[in-house]
N, C-alpha and C positions, 0 to 999 in steps of 0.2 A: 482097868486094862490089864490084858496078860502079863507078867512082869518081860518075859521072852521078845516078844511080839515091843512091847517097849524098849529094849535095851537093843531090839534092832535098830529102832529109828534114832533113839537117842544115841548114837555113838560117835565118838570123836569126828567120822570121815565125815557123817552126814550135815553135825555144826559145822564143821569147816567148811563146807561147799553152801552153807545157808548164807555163813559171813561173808563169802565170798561175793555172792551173789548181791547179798544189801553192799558193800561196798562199791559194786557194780553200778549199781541201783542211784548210790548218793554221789558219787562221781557223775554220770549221765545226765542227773534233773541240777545239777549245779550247787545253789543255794535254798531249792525246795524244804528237802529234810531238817533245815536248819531252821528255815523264818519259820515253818508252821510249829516243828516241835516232835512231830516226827520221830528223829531219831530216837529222843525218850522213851517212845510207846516200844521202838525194837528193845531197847533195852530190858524194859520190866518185861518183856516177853521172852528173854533169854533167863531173868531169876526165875519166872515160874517158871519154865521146861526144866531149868538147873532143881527148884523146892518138889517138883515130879517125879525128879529122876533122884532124890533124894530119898523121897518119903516113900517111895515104893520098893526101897531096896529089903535084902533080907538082913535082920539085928543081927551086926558081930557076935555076940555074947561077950567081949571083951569092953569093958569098962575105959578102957585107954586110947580103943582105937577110936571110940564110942565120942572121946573128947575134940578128936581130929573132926570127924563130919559134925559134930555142933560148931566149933569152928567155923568153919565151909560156912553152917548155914547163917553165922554171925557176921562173917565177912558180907554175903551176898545179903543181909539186910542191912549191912553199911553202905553199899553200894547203891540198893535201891534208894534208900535217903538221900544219896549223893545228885541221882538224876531227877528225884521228887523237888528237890534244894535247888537245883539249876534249872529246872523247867520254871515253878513258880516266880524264882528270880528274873525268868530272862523273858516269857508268853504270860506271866499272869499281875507282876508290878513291872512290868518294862522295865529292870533295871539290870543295865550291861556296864559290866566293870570287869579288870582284867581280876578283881576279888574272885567273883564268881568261879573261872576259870580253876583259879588257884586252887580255892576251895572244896573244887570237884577232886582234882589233883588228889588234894590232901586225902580226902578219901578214899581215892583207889591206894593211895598209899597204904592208909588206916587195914583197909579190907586186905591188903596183900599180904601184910603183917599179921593179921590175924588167923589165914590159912597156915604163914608158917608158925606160928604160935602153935596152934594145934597140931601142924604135924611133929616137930619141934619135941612134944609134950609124951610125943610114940616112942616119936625115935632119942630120944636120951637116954630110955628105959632099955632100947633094945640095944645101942650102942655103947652105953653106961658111961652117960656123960652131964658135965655138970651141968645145972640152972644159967648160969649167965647168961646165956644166948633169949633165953625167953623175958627175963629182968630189963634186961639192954632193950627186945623188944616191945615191953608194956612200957618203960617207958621214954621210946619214940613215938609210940601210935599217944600216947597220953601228951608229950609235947605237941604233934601235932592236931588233936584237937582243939589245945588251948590256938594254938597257932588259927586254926580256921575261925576259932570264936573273936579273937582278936582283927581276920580280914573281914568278917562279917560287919565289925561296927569303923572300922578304922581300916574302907577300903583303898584307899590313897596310897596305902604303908607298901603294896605291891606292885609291882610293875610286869607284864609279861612282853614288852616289846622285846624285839632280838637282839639291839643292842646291849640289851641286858644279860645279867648274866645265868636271871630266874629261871627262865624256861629251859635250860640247858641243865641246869642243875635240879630243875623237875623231871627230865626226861632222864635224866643218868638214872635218879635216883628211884623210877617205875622200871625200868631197865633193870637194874639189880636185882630190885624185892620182885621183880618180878621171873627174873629167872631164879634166881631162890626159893622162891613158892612152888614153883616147875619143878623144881629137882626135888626137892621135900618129899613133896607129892608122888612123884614117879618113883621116888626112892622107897614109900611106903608099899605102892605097888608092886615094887617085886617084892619085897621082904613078904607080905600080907597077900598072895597069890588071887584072891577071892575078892579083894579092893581096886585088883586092876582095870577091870571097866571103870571104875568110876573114879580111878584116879588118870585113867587117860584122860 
């Protein structure tokens, strides 16, 4: 496909009115998207368009910025395992526990950590700053693995009801890494004028 003719369709406005639209979608049918399994299949339909819109870009020539979109595309095959792990868990052993839940969590954590890892890895170079920040984050994303290996066999050890105080402290903490991967990202695009589509 044209790269042009691509980077029209794929652009920020038009995901955002696609997400729009499936949130529409899974609000209206109720609990549809959820028993059949559904929302997974959107899911891995957003990494391929993201590994598309990836692979057809033109090479930086820069080896550094080169580390940020492998990143990216390490994150989004954490991710895809995240919804491969919860689909099998919950449509293919019927088994529902608040673990699961958790363990999806952990991974969007894991994946969010890993865009700013990568972008992190640009901008230290161009900012001329220390290592710490990437150390502290390999190993959070490495606590939290051992973390989901642990709710995978010893799913009891979790709780997400609300009087708890888990899911509040999983929402902060996607909330954070997640606007930090945002700024990272937007930050490379203006520095990097030629990465702005693709860091919108």
């Amino acid at each position: 496909m044209n790269k042009k003719i691509l980077e029209k369709i794929l652009n920020p406005w038009t995901l955002l009115a696609i997400n729009g639209a499936i949130i529409f979608l899974v609000e209206a049918t109720g609990e549809l998207f959820f028993r059949t399994g559904t929302i997974h299949i959107i899911a891995v339909l957003f990494i391929i368009l993201a590994l598309v819109r990836v692979f057809v870009r033109y090479y930086t020539y820069d080896p550094i910025l080169e580390k940020f979109f492998h990143a990216c595309l390490a994150a989004l095959f954490v991710f895809a395992v995240s919804h491969i792990m919860e689909y099998l868990s919950m449509h293919i052993f019927h088994y529902y526990s608040d673990s699961v839940f958790a363990n999806t969590t952990n991974f969007y954590l894991i994946s969010l950590m890993l865009i700013i890892i990568g972008a992190e890895v640009f901008l230290r170079i161009y900012d001329i700053r220390s290592i710490w920040e990437i150390v502290t984050l390999l190993v959070l994303s490495g606590l939290l693995a051992v973390l989901a290996g642990v709710f995978l066999f010893r799913n009891s050890l979790v709780s997400l009801d609300l009087d708890q105080p888990t899911p509040y402290l999983y929402a902060l903490a996607v909330i954070f890494f997640g606007a930090v991967a945002i700024r990272k990202t937007l930050k490379i695009g203006r520095h990097v004028k030629f990465s702005n589509i693709f860091a919108s």
